[in-house]
KOLDRENFI-862801 format. One record per residue (C-alpha): z, x, y; residue number from 1; residue in three letters. Coordinates in nm, 3 decimals. Each point is the difference from the previous one (the first is absolute). Layout:
N
+---------+---------+---------+-----+---------+
!      c3 !      c1 !      c2 ! num ! residuo !
+---------+---------+---------+-----+---------+
!       Z !       X !       Y ! NUM !     ALA !
...
+---------+---------+---------+-----+---------+
REM end
This chain:
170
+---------+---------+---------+-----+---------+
!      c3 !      c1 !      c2 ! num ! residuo !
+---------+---------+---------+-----+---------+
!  -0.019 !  -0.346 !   0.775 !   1 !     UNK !
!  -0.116 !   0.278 !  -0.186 !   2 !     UNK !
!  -0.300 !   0.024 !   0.184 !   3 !     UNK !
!   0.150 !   0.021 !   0.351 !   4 !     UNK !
!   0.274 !   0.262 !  -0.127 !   5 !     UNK !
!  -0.304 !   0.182 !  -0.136 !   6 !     UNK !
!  -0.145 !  -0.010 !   0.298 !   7 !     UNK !
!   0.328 !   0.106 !   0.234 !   8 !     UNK !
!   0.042 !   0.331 !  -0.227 !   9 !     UNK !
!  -0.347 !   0.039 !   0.072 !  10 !     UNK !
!  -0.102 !   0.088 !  -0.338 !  11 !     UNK !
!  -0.332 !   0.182 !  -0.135 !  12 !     UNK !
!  -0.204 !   0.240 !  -0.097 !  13 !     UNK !
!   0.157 !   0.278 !  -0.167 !  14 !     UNK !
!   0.365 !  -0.125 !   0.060 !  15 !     UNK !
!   0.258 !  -0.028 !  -0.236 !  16 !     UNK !
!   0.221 !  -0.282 !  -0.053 !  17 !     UNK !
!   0.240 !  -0.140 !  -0.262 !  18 !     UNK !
!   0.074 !  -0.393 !  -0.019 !  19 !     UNK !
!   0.281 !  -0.090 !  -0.137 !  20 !     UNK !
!   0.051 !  -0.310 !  -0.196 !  21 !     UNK !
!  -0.389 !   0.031 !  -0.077 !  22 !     UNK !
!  -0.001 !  -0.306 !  -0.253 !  23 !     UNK !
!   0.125 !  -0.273 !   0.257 !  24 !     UNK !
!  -0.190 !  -0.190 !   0.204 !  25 !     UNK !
!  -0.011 !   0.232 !   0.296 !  26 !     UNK !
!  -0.021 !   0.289 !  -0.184 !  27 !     UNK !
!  -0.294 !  -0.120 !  -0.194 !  28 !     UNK !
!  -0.185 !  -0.041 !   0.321 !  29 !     UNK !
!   0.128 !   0.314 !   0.151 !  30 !     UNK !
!  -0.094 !   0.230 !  -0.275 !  31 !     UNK !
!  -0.374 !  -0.207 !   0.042 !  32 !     UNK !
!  -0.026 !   0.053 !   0.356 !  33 !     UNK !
!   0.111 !   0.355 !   0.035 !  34 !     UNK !
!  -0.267 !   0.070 !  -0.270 !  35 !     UNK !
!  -0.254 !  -0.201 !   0.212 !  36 !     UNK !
!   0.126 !   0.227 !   0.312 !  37 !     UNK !
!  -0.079 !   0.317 !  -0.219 !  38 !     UNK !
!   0.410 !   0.127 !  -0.077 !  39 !     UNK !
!   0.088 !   0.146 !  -0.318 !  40 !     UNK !
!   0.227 !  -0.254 !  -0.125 !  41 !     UNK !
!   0.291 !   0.028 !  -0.263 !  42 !     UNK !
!   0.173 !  -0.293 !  -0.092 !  43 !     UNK !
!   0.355 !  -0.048 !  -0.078 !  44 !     UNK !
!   0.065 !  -0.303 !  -0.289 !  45 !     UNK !
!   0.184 !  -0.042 !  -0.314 !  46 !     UNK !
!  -0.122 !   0.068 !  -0.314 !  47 !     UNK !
!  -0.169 !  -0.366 !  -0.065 !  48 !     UNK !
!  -0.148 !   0.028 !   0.319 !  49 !     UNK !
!  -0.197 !   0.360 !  -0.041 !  50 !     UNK !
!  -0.323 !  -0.093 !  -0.112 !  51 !     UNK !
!  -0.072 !  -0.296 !   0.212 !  52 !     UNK !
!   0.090 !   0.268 !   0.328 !  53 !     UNK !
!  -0.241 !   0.205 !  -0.160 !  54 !     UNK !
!  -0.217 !  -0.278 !  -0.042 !  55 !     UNK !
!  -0.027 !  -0.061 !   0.377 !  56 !     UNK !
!  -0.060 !   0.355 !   0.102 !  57 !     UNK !
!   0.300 !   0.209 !   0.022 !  58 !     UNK !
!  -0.079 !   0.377 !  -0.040 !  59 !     UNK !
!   0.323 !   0.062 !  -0.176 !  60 !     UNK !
!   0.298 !  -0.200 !  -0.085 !  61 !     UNK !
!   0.374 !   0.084 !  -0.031 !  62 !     UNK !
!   0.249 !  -0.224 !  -0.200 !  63 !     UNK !
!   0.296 !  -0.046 !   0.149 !  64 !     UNK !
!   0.177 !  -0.136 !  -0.315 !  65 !     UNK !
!  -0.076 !   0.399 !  -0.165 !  66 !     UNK !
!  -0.053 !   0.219 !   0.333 !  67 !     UNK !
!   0.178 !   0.079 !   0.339 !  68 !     UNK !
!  -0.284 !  -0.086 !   0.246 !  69 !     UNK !
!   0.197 !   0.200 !   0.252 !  70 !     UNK !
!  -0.003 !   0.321 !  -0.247 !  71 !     UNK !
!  -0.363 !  -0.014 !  -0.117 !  72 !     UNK !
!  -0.087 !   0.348 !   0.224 !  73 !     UNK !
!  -0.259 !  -0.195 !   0.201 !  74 !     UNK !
!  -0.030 !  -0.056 !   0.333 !  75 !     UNK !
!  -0.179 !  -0.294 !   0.199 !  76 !     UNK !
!  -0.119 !  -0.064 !   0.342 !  77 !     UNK !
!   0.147 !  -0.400 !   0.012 !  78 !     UNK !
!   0.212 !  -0.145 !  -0.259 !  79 !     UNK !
!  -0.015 !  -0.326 !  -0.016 !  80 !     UNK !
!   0.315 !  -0.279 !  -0.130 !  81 !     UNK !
!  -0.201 !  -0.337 !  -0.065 !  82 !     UNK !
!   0.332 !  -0.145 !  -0.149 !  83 !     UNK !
!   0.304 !   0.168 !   0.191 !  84 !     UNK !
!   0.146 !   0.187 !  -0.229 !  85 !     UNK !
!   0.076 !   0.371 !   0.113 !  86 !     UNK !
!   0.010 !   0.146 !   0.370 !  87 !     UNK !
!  -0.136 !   0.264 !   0.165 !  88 !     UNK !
!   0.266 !   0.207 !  -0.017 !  89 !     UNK !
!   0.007 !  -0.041 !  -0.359 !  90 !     UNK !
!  -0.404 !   0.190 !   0.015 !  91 !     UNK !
!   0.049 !   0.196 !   0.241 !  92 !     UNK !
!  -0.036 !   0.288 !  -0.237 !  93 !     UNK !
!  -0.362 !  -0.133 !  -0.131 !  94 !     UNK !
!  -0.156 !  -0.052 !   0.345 !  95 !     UNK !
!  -0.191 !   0.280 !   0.184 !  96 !     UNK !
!   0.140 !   0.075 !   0.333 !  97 !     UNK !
!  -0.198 !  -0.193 !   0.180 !  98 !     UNK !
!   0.050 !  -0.270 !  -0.255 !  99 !     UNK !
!   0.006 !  -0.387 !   0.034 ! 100 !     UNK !
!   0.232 !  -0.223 !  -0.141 ! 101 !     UNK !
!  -0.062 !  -0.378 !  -0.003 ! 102 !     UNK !
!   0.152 !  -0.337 !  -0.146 ! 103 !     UNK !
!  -0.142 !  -0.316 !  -0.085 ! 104 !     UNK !
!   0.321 !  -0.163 !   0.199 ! 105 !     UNK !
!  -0.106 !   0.200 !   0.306 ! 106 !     UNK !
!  -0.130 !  -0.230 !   0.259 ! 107 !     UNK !
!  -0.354 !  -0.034 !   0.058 ! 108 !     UNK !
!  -0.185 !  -0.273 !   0.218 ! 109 !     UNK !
!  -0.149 !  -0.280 !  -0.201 ! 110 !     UNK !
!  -0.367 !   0.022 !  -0.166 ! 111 !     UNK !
!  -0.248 !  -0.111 !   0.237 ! 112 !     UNK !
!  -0.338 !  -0.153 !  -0.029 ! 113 !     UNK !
!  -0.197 !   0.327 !  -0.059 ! 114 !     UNK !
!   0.266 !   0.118 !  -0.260 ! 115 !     UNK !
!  -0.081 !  -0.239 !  -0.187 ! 116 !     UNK !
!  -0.344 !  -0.007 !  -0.024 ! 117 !     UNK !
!   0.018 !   0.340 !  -0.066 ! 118 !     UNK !
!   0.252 !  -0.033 !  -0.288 ! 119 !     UNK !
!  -0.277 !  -0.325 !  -0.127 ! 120 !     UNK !
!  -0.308 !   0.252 !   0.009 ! 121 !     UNK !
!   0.191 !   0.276 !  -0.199 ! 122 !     UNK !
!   0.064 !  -0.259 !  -0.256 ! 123 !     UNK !
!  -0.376 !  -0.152 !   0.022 ! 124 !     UNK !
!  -0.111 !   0.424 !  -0.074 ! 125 !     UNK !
!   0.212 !  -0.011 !  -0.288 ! 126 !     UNK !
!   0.219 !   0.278 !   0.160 ! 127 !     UNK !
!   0.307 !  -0.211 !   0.062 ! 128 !     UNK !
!   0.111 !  -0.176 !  -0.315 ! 129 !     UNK !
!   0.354 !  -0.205 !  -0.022 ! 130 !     UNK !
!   0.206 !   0.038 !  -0.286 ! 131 !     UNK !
!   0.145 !  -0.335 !  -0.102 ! 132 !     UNK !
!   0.305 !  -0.014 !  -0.194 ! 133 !     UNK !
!   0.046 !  -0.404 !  -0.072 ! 134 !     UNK !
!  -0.121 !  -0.324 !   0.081 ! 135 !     UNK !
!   0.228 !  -0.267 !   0.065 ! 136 !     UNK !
!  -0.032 !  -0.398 !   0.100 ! 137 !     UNK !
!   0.213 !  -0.075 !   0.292 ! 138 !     UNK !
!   0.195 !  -0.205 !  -0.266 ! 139 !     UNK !
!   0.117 !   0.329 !  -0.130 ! 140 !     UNK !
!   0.061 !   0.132 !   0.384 ! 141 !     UNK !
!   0.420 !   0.118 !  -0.161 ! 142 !     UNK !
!  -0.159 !   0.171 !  -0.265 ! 143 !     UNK !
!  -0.274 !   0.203 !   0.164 ! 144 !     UNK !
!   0.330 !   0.107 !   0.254 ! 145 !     UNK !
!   0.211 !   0.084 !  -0.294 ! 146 !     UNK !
!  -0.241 !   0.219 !  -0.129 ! 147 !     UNK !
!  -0.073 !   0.185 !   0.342 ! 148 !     UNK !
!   0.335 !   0.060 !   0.062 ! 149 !     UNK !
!   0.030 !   0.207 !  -0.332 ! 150 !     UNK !
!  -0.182 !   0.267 !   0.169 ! 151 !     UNK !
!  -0.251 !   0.092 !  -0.254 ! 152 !     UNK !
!  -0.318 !  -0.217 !   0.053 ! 153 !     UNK !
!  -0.353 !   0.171 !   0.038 ! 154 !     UNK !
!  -0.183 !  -0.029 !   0.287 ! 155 !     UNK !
!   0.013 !  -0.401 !   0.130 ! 156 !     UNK !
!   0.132 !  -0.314 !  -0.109 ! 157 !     UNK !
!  -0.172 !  -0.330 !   0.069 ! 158 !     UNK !
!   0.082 !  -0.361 !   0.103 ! 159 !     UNK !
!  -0.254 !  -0.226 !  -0.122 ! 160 !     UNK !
!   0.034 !  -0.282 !   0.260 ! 161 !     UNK !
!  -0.258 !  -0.315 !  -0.057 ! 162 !     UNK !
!  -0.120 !  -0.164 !   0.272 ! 163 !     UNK !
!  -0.121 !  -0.398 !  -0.044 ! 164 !     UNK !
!  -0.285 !  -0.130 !   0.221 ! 165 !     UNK !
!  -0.030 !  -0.308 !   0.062 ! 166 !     UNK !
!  -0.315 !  -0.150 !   0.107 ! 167 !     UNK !
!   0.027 !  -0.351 !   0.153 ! 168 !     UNK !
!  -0.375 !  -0.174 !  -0.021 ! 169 !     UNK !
!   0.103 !  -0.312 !   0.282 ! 170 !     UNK !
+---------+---------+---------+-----+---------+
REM end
């Protein structure tokens, strides 16, 4: 997702671009490809989540739990909402004129084949790494919901799903 949207804004060298809800799964990969891409990136996160934004690459990083995003004095080329949470009429004032907003809940097509080998090579060059929250066993399937729908993991959560192979000898 995050690489496609990155992609549509047509993101790179030199531009700037806030991503909003930096810390979530989206976001994390966002803020990761952007950087990849060459865009100055600030990140927008709570205060628990500032270092680990940092941690991925974010030039700067705004949180919203202290600071009006909207009132920093900045100005970007693309802001981008990985977890649909404010509108573009609510930046208007903090994107150039030209500017570029874009939401994770924005259609997109689906990844395709060379997507994702893309997205597997960044990862192999160490320059795409995903931030997981938890692990849980598909026993605990509830659980790992309840705690998504809180709002506040960091980065992804994961299913742990066994699989049993059996081998029959006749």
């Amino acid at each position: 997702t995050a690489l496609q949207h990155m992609q549509k804004v047509n993101v790179g060298k030199g531009k700037k671009i806030l991503v909003y809800g930096a810390s979530g799964s989206v976001g994390t990969y966002a803020v990761q490809i952007a950087k990849y891409y060459g865009g100055e990136v600030t990140g927008v996160c709570s205060t628990s989540n500032l270092e680990l934004v940092k941690s991925i690459g974010a030039d700067k990083v705004i949180d919203y739990t202290k600071e009006d995003f909207t009132k920093s004095g900045e100005v970007y080329d693309i802001v981008f909402d990985a977890v649909y949470k404010t509108s573009k009429s609510q930046c208007k004032n903090i994107l150039k004129e030209d500017g570029i907003f874009d939401s994770s809940h924005a259609k997109i097509p689906q990844p395709n084949e060379k997507d994702l080998i893309f997205l597997k090579e960044l990862i192999e060059k160490d320059k795409l790494k995903p931030v997981i929250d938890k692990k849980y066993p598909i026993e605990q399937i509830v659980e790992a919901h309840r705690y998504v729908d809180k709002g506040h993991k960091k980065g992804n959560v994961i299913i742990i799903v066994k699989q049993l192979i059996i081998i029959n000898n006749n």
